[in-house]
Every structure is written in C-alpha cells, then in structure tokens.
Residue, then its C-alpha position, 0 to 999 in steps of 0.5 A: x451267766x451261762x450254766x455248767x453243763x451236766x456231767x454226762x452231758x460233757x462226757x457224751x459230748x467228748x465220746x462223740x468229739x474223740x469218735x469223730x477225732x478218731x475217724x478223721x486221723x484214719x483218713x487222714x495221712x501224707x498220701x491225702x484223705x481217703x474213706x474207709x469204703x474206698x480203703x476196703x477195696x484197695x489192700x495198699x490203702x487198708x494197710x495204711x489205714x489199718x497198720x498205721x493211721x487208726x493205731x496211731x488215732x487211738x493211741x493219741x487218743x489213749x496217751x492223752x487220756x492217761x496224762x489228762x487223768x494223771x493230771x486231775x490225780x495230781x491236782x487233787x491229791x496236792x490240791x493245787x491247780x497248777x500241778x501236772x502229771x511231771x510234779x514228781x519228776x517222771x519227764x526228767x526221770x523218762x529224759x535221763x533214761x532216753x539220753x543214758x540208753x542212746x549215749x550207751x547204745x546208739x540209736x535214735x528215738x526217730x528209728x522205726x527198728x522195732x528192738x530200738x523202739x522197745x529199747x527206747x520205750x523201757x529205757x523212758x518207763x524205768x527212767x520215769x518210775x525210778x525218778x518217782x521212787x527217788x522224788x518218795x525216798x527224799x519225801x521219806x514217805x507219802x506222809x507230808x503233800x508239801x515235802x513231796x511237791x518239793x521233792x519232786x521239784x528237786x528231782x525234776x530239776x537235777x536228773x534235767x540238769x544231768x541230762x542236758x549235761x550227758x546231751x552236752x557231753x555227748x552231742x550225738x545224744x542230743x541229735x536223737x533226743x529231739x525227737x523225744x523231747x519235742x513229742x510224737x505219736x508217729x511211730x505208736x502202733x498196735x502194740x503200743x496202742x493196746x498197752x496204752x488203752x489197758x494202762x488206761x483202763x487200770x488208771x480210770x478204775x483205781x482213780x474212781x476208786x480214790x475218787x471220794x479220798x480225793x473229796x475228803x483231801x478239799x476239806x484240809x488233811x486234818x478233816x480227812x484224817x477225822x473222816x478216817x481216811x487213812x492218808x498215807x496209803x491213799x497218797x501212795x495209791x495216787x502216786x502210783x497211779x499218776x506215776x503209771x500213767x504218766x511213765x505210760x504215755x512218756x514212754x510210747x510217745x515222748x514229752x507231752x507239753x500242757x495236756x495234764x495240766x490242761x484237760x482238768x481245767x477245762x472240765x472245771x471251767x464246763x462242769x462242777x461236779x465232784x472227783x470221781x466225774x472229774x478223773x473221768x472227764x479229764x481223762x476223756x478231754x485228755x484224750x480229745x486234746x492230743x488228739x486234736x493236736x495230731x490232728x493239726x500236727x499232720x495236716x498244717x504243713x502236709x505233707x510234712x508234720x510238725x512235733x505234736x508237743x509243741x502244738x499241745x503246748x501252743x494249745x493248752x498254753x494258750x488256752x491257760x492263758x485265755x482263761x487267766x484273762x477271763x479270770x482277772x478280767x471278772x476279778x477286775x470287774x467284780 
C-alpha cells in the first residue's frame, strides 16, 4: 500500500500544477496558442493575453479555490463527507436572485455590458447570502449541526422550486438563466478576479483559524464542549465564512458543480493530515480542479467552448464515482 504523501509535499505539488495550469490558459484562446514572448511584441495579442486570458486563468483558479475551501469547511463543521458548499442553500438562494433580476430588468447572464454584469453578480451574492440568513432563521441559531443541515435542505429545495416556477412563468428568464446554471468563467475580468483572490484570502486566514475547533468537532459535540470550545459562535464563524466564499464565487462565475465536495476528498484520498493543512489543500485542489476544467472547456470543441459546470460535474462526479468503486472493492476484499 502506497504512503500519503507529506502535506506540503501535495501543497508544493498543487503550487506548481496551479502555476502551470495558469500559464497555459493565458496561451491558450480561440485565436490559437500564443507564448507570452511573442504576446509582447504584438500589442493586439498582449491585450488578449492581458485583458482577457490571465484574469480569466486566475479567477478560475481563485473561484475554485473559495469553493473547494468552503467545501472542507462545510464537511468539517457538519462532519459528513458528503456536504458541499451549497448545504445551506447559497446556489438557490444565488438561482432565485439571478432569475428574480433578469425577470425584472431584462438582460441576460451572457451580456458582456458591464452595469448588467454588476447587476447580475449583486443580484446572485445577496441572493446567495439571504437564502444562508433564511436556512439560520429556520435553524433558530447555529446551535444544533442537524437542525441546520435540515434547514438548509428546506431552503435549497423551495427557493429551487420558486425559481423554476418564475423560469416557468417567465420563459424569456429561463433563456438567460443557462448560462448561469451551466457555469462559466468567460467573462470574469480584472476586477472580478481581484475580489476573488481578496475574498480568498480572508477565507483561508478565518479558516485556519477555526482550524483546531474543527479538530475538536471529530471527537462529538459533547467532547468539544468539555474542551471549551464555545460552540455556537464557532459554528456561526464557519457559516459565515462558507457563505462568503461560496456566495463569491457564484456570484462571478455561476453554479459550479462537484468542485466543493470534490477538492476535500481528494486531499483525504493523498494526505492524512489535521484541519487546518486540509482547509489549505483543498482550497488549492479547488482551484487546480476548475481550472483544469476550463482548461478542457476551451480547448475540447475549439473554437467553441463547452460550459465549465458541466465538465466540473463530469470530473468531480467521476472521480467520487472511482473512488466509491475503490472503496467497495477494498470493503469486499477485506
């Protein structure tokens, strides 16, 4: 049986993949590949590269980073395997926002405008933040981790019905809503890249911070409480930090499929290691994930471009899938 690897063995390994990740989707574009070098002595193509390619690289790095952090948030604080970042209901909360502003004001979650894009991207965050105060107003609190995962459930499950009711009421809605359910990174520029990595940044310190209650919640409730380990602001500091960072990333780049639940289970399959290197290594598998997936999104059907949600499905359903096999198969033997 093959050893984990060391922690920051897998963290130096995902730099580097991310690095190269990077520096690949700024070469790469429905005009062909073209080297930096060359980019530089053609002001046409630094613009693409500049204005278009990197801040879309590195957003998709960032966006997938905040979602596979969130996910390992999520999974620690509910202490199941199977949550993922949309627990608490921030993607129908983000769906509902979307489909309430384009119903209202027209538009389309494809329109480069920049006062649509802004307009569409506040409308999927306070969307996304107001299902998560919804999901804790029926919770009564952060007191109970069940009450909350069944809240959250309850909430995801009627604002979904109240959007596919508005895309049914409203079939124009439903026109521009694709592009935002199927997921894309193509129009994520600059500034949505910047909010990104500082939204990351603030993610990754509050979650290394939680790092050891996180520990604590793996013995039961009860042990943590004995530990003094004040559960109920905790709890609230990990929902706030999962809503933030997932109501980030839905917002710039739409429903992303599979990378949250994804990035933590494959840092458990690589490393054993406590929470506060597994917050870290699955905010960086994250980020590795969706931006291998935009990466195959540009390059499978070029010149054209598939939607990156759907590939992030295909690959993080995929690989749960292998990994179930493994895991029954070991079972079986054993």
């Amino acid at each position: 049986m093959s050893q984990p690897l060391k922690p920051w063995v897998l963290s130096l390994l995902l730099v580097c993949f991310g690095s190269a990740g990077v520096a690949l989707g700024s070469a790469m574009g429905s005009t062909g590949w073209e080297a930096w070098w060359l980019a530089v002595h053609d002001p046409v193509s630094w613009q693409i590269v500049w204005d278009i390619r990197l801040p879309r690289s590195l957003g998709a790095w960032a966006g997938g980073a905040l979602l596979g952090l969130a996910g390992a948030l999520a999974q620690g604080l509910f202490r199941n395997p199977l949550a993922d970042p949309y627990l608490l209901g921030s993607a129908s909360g983000a769906s509902l926002g979307v489909a309430m502003y384009l119903s209202l004001f027209g538009g389309s979650t494809l329109a480069s405008g920049w006062w649509v894009r802004l307009g569409l991207t506040g409308a999927a965050f306070v969307g996304a933040v107001l299902a998560v105060l919804l999901t804790l107003l029926l919770a009564r609190g952060v007191q109970h981790t069940l009450r909350l995962l069944l809240a959250g459930v309850i909430v995801g499950v009627v604002l979904g019905a109240i959007t596919s009711f508005l895309n049914l009421w409203r079939p124009e809605v439903w026109q521009g809503m694709q592009g935002f359910m199927l997921g894309s990174t193509g129009f994520v520029g600059w500034t949505a890249c910047v909010l990104m990595c500082a939204v990351l940044g603030l993610c990754v310190a509050l979650g290394l911070s939680m790092a050891r209650v996180l520990d604590a919640l793996t013995l039961g409730e009860n042990t943590a409480r004995s530990l003094g380990v004040p559960l109920a602001p905790a709890r609230l500091l990990l929902v706030a930090v999962i809503a933030l960072a997932t109501g980030t990333a839905v917002a710039q780049m739409g429903l992303i499929a599979f990378v949250g639940l994804a990035a933590p289970h494959l840092v458990r399959a690589m490393v054993r290691t406590t929470h506060g290197w597994s917050v870290l290594l699955s905010a960086l598998a994250g980020g590795w994930l969706l931006l291998l997936a935009d990466l195959l999104a540009r390059g499978l059907i070029a010149p054209q471009e598939m939607p990156v949600g759907v590939l992030t499905a295909v690959l993080g359903g995929g690989y749960l899938l292998w990994r179930l096999s493994r895991t029954s198969s070991s079972a079986g033997r054993a």
